[in-house]
C-alpha positions as CSV (number, residue, x, y, z in Angstrom):
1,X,41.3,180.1,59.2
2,X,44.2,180.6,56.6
3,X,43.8,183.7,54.7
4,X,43.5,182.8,50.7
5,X,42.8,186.2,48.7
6,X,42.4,189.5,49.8
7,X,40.8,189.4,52.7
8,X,39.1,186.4,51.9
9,X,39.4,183.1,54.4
10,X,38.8,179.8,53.7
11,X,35.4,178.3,54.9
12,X,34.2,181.9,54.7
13,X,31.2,182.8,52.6
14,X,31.5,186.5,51.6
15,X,28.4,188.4,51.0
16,X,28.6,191.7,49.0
17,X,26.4,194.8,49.2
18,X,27.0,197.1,46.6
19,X,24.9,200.5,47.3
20,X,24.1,203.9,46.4
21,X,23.7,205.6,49.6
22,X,22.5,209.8,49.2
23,X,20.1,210.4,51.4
24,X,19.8,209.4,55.1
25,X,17.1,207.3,54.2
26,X,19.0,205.0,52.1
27,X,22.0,205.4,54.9
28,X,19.1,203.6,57.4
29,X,18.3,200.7,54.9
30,X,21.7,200.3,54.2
31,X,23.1,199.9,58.1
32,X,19.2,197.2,58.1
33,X,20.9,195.1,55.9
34,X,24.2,195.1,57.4
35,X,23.2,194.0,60.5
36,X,21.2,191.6,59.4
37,X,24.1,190.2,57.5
38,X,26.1,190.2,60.6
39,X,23.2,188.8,62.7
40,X,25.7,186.8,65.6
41,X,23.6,183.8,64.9
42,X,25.1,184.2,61.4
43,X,28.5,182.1,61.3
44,X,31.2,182.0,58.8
45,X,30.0,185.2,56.6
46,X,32.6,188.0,56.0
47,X,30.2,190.9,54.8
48,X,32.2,193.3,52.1
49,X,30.5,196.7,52.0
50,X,30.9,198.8,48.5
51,X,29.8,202.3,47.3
52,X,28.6,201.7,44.0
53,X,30.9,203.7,42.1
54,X,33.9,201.9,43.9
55,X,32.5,198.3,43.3
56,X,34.9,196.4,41.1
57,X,34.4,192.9,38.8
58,X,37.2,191.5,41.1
59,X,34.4,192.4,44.2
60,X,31.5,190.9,42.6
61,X,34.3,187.6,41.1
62,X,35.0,186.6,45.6
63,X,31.0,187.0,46.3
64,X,29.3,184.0,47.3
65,X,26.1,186.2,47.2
66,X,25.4,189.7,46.6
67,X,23.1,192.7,47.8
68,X,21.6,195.7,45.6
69,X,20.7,199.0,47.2
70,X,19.4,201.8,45.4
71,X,17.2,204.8,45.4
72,X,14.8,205.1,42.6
73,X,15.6,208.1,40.8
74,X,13.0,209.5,38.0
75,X,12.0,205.8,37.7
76,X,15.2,203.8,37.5
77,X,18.3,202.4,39.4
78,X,20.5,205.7,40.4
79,X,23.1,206.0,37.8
80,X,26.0,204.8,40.1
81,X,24.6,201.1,40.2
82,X,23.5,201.7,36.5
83,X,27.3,202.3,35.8
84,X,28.7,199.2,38.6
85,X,26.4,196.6,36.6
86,X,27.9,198.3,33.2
87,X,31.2,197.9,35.0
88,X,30.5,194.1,35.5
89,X,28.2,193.0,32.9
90,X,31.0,191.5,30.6
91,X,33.4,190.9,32.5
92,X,32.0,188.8,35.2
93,X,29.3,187.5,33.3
94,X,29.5,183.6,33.0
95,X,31.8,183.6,36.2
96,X,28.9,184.7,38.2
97,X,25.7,182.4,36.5
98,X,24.2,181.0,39.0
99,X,24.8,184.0,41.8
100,X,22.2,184.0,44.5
101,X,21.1,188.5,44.9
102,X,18.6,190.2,46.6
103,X,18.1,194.4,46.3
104,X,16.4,197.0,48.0
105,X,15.1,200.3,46.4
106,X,13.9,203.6,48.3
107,X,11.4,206.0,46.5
108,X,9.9,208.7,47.2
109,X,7.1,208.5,44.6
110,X,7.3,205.2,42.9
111,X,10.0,202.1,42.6
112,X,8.4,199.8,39.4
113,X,11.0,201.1,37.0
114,X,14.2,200.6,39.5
115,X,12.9,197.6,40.4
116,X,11.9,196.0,36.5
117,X,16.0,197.6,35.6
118,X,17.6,195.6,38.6
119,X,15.9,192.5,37.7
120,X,16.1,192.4,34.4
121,X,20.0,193.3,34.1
122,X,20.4,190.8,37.1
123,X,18.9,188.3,35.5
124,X,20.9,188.8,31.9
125,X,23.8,188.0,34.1
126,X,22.3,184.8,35.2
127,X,21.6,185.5,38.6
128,X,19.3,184.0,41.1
129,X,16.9,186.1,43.1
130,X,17.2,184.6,46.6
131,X,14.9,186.8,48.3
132,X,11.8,189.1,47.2
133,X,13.0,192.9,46.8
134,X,12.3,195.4,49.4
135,X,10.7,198.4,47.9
136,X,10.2,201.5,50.1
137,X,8.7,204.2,49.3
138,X,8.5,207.6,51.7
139,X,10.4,207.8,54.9
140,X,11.7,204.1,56.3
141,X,10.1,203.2,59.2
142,X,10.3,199.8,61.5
143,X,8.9,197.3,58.9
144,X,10.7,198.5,56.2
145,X,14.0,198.7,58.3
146,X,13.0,194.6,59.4
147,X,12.3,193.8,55.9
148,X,16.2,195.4,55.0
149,X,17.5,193.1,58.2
150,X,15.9,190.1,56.9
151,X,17.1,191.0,53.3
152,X,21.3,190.8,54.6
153,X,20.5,187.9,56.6
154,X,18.9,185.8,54.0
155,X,21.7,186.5,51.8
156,X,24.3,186.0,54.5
157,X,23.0,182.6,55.2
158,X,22.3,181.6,51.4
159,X,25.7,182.7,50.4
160,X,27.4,180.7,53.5
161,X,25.5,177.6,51.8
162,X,26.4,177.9,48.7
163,X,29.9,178.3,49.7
164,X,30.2,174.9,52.1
């Protein structure tokens, strides 16, 4: 592969997750989706991991598809991907139409109102929901952990077909 743009290679598909990670709960759904993502059956997928509050419009401008994480907190998005999509909103808007997401959000009580914010911010910038949201609430356990796995490897293989 010859190297194109930071870190980018040609015929590679690049799949960012941008999180907000707190809690060791949202650290277990987190390293779900990231092995899903780099599932070995998974070919030509570089998988570019950001903390929400370093997640740049130049980040989201290389993705060929793109993964939320967040906790609920007092029924919305944590603040940190309230303030990445704030980041992005203008700037990348247009440029990324059309961009295949998913998301995951951990609550402890409730995830409706983290989950209506995502979506409906998401879709102002045009996206396309490529897979239903994973909503936890309470401690992870295996499902919900499977349900994260399936979550980056859906993305990982949608964004490696949108980029061939």
């Amino acid at each position: 592969m010859l190297p194109v743009a930071a870190g980018s290679m040609i015929g590679v598909a690049r799949l960012l997750i941008v999180h907000h990670t707190p809690s060791p709960a949202t650290a277990d759904l987190l390293d779900a989706v990231v092995r899903g993502a780099g599932d070995p059956a998974i070919e030509g997928v570089e998988v570019v991991r950001r903390a929400a509050l370093a997640a740049t419009a130049s980040d989201l401008l290389e993705a060929d598809a793109v993964v939320i994480g967040t906790p609920a907190n007092i029924g919305y998005m944590a603040g940190a991907v309230k303030h990445f999509f704030d980041t992005v909103f203008y700037v990348c808007g247009d440029d990324t139409s059309g961009l295949p997401y998913g998301f995951y959000v951990h609550g402890n009580l409730d995830t409706a109102g983290a989950v209506k914010a995502v979506e409906t911010i998401a879709g102002g910038m045009g996206w396309r929901l490529a897979a239903a949201p994973v909503t936890i609430i309470g401690a992870p356990d295996a499902a919900a952990r499977e349900a994260c796995y399936e979550l980056g490897a859906t993305l990982a293989v949608t964004g490696a077909e949108g980029a061939a």
